[in-house]
C-alpha positions as CSV (number, residue, x, y, z in Angstrom):
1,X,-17.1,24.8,-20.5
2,X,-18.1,23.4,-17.1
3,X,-15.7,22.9,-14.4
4,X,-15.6,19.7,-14.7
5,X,-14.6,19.3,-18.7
6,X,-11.7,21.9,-17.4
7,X,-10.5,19.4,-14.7
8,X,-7.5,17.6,-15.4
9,X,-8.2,13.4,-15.6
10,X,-6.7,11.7,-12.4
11,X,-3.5,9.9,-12.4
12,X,-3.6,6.7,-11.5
13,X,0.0,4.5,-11.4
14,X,0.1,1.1,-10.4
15,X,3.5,-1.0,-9.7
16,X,2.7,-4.5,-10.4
17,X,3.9,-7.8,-12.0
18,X,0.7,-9.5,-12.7
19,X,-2.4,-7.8,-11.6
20,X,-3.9,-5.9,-14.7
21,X,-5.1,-2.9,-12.6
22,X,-7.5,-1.6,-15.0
23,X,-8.2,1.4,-13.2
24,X,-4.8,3.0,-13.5
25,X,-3.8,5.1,-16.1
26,X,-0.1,4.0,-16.1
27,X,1.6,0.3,-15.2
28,X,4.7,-0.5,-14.8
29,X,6.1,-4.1,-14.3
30,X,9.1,-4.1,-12.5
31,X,10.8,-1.9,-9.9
32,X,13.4,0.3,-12.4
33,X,10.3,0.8,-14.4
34,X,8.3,2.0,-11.8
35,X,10.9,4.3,-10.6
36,X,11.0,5.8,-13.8
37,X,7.5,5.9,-14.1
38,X,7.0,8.0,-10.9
39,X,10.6,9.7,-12.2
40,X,8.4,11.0,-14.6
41,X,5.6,12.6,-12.8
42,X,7.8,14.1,-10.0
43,X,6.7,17.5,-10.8
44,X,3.3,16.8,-10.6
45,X,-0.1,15.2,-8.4
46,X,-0.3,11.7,-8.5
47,X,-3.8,10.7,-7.3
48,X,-3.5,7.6,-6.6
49,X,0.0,4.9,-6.7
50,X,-0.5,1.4,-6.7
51,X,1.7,-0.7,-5.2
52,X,2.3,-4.4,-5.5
53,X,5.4,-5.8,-3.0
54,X,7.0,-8.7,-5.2
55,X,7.7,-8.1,-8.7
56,X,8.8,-11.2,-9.3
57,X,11.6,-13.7,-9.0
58,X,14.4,-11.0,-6.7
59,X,12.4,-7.6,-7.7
60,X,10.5,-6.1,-5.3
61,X,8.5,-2.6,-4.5
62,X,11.1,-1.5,-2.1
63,X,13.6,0.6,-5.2
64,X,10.3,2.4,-5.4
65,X,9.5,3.0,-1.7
66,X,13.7,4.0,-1.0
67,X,12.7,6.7,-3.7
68,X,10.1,8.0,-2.2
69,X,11.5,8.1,1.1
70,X,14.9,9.9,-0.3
71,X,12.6,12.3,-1.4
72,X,10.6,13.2,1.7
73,X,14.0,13.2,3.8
74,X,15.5,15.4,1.2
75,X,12.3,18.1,2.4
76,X,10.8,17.2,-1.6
77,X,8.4,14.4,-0.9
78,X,6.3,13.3,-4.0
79,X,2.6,14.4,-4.4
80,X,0.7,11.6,-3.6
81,X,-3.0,11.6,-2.7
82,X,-3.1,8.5,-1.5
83,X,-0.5,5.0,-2.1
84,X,-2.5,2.0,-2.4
85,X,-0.5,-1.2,-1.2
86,X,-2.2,-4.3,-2.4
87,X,-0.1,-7.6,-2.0
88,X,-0.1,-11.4,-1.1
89,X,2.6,-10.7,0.9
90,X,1.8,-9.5,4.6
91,X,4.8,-9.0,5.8
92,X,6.0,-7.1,2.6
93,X,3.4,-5.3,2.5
94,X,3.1,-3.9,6.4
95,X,7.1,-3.2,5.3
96,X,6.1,-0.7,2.6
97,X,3.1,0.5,4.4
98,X,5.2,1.3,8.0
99,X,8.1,3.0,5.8
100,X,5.9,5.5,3.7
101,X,3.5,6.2,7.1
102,X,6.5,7.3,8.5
103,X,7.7,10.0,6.1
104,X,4.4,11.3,5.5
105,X,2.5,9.5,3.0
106,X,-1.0,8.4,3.4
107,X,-1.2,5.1,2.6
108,X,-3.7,2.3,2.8
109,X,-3.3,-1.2,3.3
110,X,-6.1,-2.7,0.4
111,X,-6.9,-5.5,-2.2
112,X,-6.5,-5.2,-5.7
């Protein structure tokens, strides 16, 4: 075998309502779905997290960005290579992008 057919596939999660994010291995829909979602890969590298700020009617992204940052002030910040924030909403969006720079995430401002 080659090193390449030995290399695991990335992981790709996206958080969104709408958007069908084809490139991402994993969806979730709504913010307690997405928290379980990345719940689920705590133990391991997450290559790339999508994130969409409104979820529709009063969810939002920000269950999912308090999660990460408990984590990274708890010294146990997820394995992210890089979070993805891709929304119609500016102000949301610079939100989740200011709170996860802070504690240490890369993260990129982007479309979707």
């Amino acid at each position: 075998m080659t090193q390449d057919q030995d290399a695991a596939p990335p992981v790709l999660l996206g958080i969104d309502d709408l958007r069908p994010l084809p490139h991402v291995t994993r969806i979730a829909r709504t913010s307690a779905d997405g928290v379980r979602l990345l719940e689920e890969h705590r133990d391991s590298y997450v290559d790339e997290l999508w994130l969409d700020h409104d979820l529709g009617g009063d969810d939002s992204i920000m269950p999912v960005v308090t999660l990460l940052e408990e984590a990274a002030f708890d010294g146990r910040p997820f394995r992210i290579g890089t979070v993805f924030v891709h929304s119609a909403n500016p102000i949301g969006a610079e939100t989740v992008v200011r709170s996860l720079t802070r504690w240490g995430y890369r993260v990129r401002r982007t479309t979707a």
